[in-house]
C-alpha atoms as one frame of an Amber mdcrd trajectory, in Angstrom:
protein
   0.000   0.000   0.000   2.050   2.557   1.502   5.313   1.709   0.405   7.101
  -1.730  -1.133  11.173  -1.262   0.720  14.494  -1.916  -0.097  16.910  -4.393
   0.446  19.765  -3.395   2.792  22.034  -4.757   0.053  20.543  -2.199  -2.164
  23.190   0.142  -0.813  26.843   0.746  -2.040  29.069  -1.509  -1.508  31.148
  -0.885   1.127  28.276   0.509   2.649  26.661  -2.917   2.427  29.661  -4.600
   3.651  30.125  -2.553   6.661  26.471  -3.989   7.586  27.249  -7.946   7.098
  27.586  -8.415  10.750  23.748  -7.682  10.358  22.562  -9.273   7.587  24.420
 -12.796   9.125  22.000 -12.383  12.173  18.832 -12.324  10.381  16.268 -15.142
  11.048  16.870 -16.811   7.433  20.156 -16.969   5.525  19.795 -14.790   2.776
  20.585 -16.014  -1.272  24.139 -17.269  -1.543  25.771 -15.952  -4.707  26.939
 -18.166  -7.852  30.262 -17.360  -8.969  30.436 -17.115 -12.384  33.152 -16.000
 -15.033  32.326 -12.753 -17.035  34.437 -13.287 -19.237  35.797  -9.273 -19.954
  33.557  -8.108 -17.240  35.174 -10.077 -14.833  34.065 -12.577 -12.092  30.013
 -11.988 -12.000  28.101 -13.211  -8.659  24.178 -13.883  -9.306  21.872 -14.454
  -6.815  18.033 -14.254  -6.237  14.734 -15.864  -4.572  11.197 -16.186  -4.844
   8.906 -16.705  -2.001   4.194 -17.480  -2.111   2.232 -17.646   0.983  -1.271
 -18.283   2.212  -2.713 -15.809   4.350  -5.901 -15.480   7.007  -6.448 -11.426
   7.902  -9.168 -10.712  10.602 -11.655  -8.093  10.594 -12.099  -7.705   7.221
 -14.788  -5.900   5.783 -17.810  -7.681   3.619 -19.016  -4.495   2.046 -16.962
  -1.662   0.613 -18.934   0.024  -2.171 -18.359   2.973  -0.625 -15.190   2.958
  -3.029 -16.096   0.930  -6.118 -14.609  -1.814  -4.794 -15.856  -5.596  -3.940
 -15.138  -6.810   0.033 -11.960  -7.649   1.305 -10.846 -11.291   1.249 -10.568
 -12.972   4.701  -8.244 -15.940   3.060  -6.006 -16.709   0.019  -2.650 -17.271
  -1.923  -0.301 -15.102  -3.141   3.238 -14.700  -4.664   5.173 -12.563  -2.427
   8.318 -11.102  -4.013  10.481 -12.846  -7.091  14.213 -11.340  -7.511  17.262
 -12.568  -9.711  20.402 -10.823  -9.348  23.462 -10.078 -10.780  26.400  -8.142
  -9.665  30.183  -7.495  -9.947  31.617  -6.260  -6.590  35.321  -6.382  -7.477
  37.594  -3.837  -9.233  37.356  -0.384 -10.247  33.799  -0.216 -11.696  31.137
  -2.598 -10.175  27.052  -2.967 -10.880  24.067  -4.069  -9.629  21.065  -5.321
 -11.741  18.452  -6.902  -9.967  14.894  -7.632 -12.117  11.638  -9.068 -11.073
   8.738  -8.117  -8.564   8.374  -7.167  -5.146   5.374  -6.910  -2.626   6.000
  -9.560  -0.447   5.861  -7.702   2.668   2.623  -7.205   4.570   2.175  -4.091
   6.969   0.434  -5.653   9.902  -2.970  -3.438  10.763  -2.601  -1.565   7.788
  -2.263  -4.141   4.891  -2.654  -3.546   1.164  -5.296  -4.889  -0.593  -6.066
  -4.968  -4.280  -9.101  -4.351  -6.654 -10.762  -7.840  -6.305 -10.022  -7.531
  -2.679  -7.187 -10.075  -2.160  -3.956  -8.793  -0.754  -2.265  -7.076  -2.863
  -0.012  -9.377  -5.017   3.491  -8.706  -6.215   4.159  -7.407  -9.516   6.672
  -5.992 -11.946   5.064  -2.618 -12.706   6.130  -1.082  -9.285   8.536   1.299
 -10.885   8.586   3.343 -14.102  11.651   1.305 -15.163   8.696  -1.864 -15.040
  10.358  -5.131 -13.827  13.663  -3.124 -13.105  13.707  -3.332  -8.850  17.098
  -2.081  -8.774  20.066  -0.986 -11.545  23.209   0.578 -11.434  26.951   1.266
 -12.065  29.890   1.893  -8.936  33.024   3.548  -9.615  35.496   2.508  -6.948
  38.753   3.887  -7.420  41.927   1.791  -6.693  42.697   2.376  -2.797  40.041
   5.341  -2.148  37.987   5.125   0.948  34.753   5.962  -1.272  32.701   5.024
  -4.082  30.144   6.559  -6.567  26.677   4.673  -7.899  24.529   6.013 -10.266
  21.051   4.550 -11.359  18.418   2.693  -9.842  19.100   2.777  -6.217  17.432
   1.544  -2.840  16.659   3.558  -0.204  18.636   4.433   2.988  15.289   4.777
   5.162  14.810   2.187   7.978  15.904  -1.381   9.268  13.333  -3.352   7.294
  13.726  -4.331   3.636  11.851  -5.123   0.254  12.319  -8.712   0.771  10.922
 -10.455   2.934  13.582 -13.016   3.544  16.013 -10.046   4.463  13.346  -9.927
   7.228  12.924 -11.554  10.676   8.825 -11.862   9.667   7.288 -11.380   6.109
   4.737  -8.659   8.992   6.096  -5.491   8.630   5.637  -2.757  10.996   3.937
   0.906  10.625   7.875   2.629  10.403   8.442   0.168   7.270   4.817   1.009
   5.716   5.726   4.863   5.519   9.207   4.601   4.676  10.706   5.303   0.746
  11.377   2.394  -1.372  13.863   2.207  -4.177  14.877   5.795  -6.455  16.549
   6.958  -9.451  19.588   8.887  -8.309  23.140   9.255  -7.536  24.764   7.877
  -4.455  28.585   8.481  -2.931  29.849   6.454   0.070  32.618   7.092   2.330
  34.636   4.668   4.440  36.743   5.648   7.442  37.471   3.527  10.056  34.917
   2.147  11.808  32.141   4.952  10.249  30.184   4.449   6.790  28.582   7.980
   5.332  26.656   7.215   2.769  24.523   9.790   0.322  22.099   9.556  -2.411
  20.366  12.342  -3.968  17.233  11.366  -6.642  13.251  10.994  -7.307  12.628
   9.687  -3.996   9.143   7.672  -4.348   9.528   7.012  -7.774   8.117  10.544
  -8.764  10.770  11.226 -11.818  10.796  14.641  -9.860  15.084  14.572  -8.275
  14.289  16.645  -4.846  14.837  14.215  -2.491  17.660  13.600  -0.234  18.913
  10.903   1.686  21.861  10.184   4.303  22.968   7.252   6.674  25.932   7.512
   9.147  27.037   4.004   9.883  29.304   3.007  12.855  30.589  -0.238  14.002
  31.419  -0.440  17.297  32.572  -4.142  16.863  31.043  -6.639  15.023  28.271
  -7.457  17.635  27.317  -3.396  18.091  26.450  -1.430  15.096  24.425   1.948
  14.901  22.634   3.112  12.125  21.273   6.945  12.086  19.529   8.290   8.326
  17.759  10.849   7.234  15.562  11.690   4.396  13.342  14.587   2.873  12.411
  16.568  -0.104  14.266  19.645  -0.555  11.522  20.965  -2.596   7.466  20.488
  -3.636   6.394  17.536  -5.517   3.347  18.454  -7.107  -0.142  16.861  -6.926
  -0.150  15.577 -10.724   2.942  13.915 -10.670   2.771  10.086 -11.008   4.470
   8.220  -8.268   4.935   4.046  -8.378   4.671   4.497 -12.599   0.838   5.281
 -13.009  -0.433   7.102  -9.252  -1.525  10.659  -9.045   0.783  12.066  -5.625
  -2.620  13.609  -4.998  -4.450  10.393  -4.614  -1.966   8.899  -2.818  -0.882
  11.087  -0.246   0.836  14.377  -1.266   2.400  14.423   2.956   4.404  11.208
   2.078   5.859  12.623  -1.241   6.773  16.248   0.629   8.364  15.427   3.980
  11.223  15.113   6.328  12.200  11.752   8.000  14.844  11.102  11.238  15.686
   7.724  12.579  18.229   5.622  13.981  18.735   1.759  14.477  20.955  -0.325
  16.622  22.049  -3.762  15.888  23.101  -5.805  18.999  24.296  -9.261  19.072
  24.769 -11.990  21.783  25.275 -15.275  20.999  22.608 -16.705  18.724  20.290
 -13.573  19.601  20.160 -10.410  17.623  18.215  -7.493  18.790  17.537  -4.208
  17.152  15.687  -1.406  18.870  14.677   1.297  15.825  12.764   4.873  16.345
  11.528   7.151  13.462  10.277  10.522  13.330   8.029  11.481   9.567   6.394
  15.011   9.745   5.179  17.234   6.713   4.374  20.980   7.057   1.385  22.510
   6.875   1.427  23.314   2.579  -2.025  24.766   1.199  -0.755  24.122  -2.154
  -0.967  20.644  -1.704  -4.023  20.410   0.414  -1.945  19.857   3.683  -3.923
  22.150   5.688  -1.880  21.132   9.108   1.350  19.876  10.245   0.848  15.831
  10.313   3.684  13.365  11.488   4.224   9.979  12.444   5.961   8.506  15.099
   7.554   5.001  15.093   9.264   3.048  17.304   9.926  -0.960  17.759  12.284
  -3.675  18.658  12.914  -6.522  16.029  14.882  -9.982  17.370  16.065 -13.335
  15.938  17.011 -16.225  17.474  18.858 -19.490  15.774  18.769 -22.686  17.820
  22.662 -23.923  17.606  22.939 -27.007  15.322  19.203 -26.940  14.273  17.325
 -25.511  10.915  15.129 -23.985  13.235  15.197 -20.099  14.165  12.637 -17.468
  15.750  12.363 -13.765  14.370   9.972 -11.083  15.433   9.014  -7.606  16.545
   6.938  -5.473  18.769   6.216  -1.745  17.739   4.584   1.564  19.157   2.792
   4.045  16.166   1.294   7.808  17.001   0.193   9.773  13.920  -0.436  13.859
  14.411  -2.210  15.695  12.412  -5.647  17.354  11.463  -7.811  16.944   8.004
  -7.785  18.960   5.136 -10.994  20.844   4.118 -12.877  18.152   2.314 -12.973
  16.388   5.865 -10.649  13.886   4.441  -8.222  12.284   7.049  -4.423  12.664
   6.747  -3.782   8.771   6.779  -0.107   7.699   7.671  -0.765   4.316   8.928
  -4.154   3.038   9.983  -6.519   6.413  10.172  -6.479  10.140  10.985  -4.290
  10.341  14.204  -4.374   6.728  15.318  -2.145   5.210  17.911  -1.404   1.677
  18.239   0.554  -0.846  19.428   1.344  -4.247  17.005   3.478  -7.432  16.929
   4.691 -10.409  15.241   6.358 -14.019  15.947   7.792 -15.934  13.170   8.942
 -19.329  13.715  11.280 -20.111  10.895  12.546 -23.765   9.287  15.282 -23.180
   6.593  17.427 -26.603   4.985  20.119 -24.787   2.689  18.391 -22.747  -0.063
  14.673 -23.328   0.789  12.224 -22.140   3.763   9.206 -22.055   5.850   8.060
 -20.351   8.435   4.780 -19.194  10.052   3.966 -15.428  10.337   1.470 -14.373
  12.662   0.954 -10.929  13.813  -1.427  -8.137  15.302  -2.785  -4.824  15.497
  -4.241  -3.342  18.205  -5.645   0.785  17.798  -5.432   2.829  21.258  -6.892
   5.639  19.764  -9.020   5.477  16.529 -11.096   9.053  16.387 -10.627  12.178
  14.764 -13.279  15.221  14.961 -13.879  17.825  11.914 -15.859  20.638  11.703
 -17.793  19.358  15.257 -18.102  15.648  13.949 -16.182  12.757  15.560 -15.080
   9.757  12.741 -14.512   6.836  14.272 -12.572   4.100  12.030 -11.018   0.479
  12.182 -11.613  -2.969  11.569 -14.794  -4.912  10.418 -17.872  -4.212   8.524
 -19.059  -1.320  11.032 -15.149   0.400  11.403 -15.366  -0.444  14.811 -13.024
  -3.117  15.477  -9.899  -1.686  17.275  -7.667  -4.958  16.742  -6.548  -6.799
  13.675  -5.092 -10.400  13.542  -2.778 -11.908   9.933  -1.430 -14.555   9.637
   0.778 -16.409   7.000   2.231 -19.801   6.126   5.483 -18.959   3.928   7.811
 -20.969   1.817  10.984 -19.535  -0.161  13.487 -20.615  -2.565  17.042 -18.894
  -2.753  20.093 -19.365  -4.936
């Protein structure tokens, strides 16, 4: 709905190196490259995975004609997300191509759903650049701390990813669902010591309009403590008629999400076999007439994610816990500024993934929940009340998956 995410290998290179430790304590083992021989481009690594799931989703609602559009779904399959990849990560100019479709990730309370009203399903015309996820060319000069990419880039925003094996659930949390996803731009990382900087500048949300900004200071303590702090924003308007995700009017899908500024920070700590990471993240857009944002709105974010891997076993347990607060008023046709859920709602959510992985296939069982502490707005002397069910009245929301994978 809100957003599809990156992968955190959608990132330079030695930016993405300097974050290993992390990736190694996620709940699955992500794709291991094949090494292949280039020939004049040099020693090639590809790499990819395709996951499908069945799903259950409580408090659905029977009737929405309100909107053109049949009742939601309660059960069904899908294909999540199917990548292939193919990259060169040695010598002095280096690439990343990575082609298929992405969606696998559901946003537990707020989940996407499409116009027969399944879930929405993964698909290849995300992007302008169609079944292009991510694209482009490094320059790493010969014994320089930094490099330069240029193309189709992910995003810097946040601890979650695109992928949902990247992930310790396929549930996704309300800081993932209102978070960037992958840009056209140009991106310059620096290495020194222990600290990653890494910048991209582009057309942040897929917008074709190159305003947006984004930054993430990396440190590694050792390889058990790593903090992650990022930033990102538009440095100018995006206007209501430009297209965003190839064929979306910004005004129809939210004109505060294309024209804000975003703060967070994330801290990786590891313990053994356990791997927590605490993340909080701070959205807000100004109050712009122009674009029918007729009062400061933000959303607040905060959660915990954690893995554990059972020693000598295929078996591991991921997971999460999260707080949400959204600010803001509505604009004058009464309609709600919706970050997550509803006009300002406030919730608290969670999910538990038991996870079964045997070399380059997996299972595992998602199940997660929603529940809204506040779920009211007033406008012009009228209280709204919204949520889950038929009546909007239901303050908690249950999914739950069955997942299997394959990576290579």
């Amino acid at each position: 709905m809100i957003t599809m995410r990156r992968q955190l290998l959608g990132l330079g290179f030695l930016a993405a190196s300097s974050l290993l430790a992390m990736n190694a304590a996620h709940a699955l083992n992500g794709p291991t490259a094949i090494q292949i021989d280039g020939g004049p481009l040099g020693q090639l690594e590809v790499s990819g995975g395709v996951d499908g799931y069945g799903y259950y989703v409580s408090g659905t609602k029977d009737d929405l004609h309100n909107y053109g559009m049949p009742g939601q779904v309660t059960t069904g399959m899908n294909v999540g997300s199917a990548i292939i990849q193919v990259q060169k990560t040695t010598g002095e100019l280096q690439f990343n191509i990575e082609v298929g479709s992405t969606g696998g990730g559901i946003a537990v309370g707020a989940p996407s759903w499409n116009d027969q009203g399944h879930l929405s399903q993964t698909t290849v015309n995300n992007f302008v650049t169609g079944p292009l996820y991510q694209g482009y060319i490094t320059v790493a000069p010969k014994d320089m701390p930094f490099t330069i990419s240029a193309g189709m880039l992910g995003s810097l925003e946040g601890y979650e990813a695109t992928l949902p094996w990247y992930n310790p659930s396929q549930l996704t949390t309300d800081l993932w669902n209102v978070t960037n996803s992958s840009a056209r731009g140009v991106e310059g990382t620096l290495t020194e010591g222990p600290m990653t900087l890494t910048v991209e500048f582009g057309d942040g949300w897929d917008t074709g309009v190159f305003n947006f900004l984004q930054a993430m200071v990396t440190y590694n303590f050792d390889s058990n403590n790593i903090l992650n702090v990022f930033y990102a924003g538009n440095l100018g308007r995006t206007g209501l008629n430009t297209k965003t995700f190839g064929d979306t009017r910004v005004s129809d899908y939210g004109p505060w999400f294309m024209n804000s500024q975003m703060f967070g920070a994330y801290y990786s700590y590891t313990i053994g076999n356990l791997n927590l990471i605490p993340e909080v993240q701070y959205v807000y857009a100004k109050t712009d007439h122009k674009l029918g944002i007729d009062k400061t709105t933000s959303n607040l974010g905060a959660a915990v994610f954690g893995t554990y891997s059972f020693a000598n076993t295929p078996y591991s347990l991921g997971g999460w816990i999260e707080y949400e607060n959204s600010q803001g008023g509505t604009n004058n046709q009464g309609t709600g500024y919706t970050w997550f859920v509803g006009p300002r709602s406030e919730g608290v959510g969670f999910a538990i993934a038991p996870t079964w992985q045997y070399k380059d296939v997996y299972a595992r069982v998602n199940a997660g929940g929603f529940y809204l502490l506040r779920n009211k707005y007033s406008y012009d002397g009228t209280t709204y009340t919204y949520g889950y069910g038929n009546h909007n009245d239901k303050k908690f929301q249950f999914i739950g998956t069955l997942e299997g994978g394959l990576l290579f």
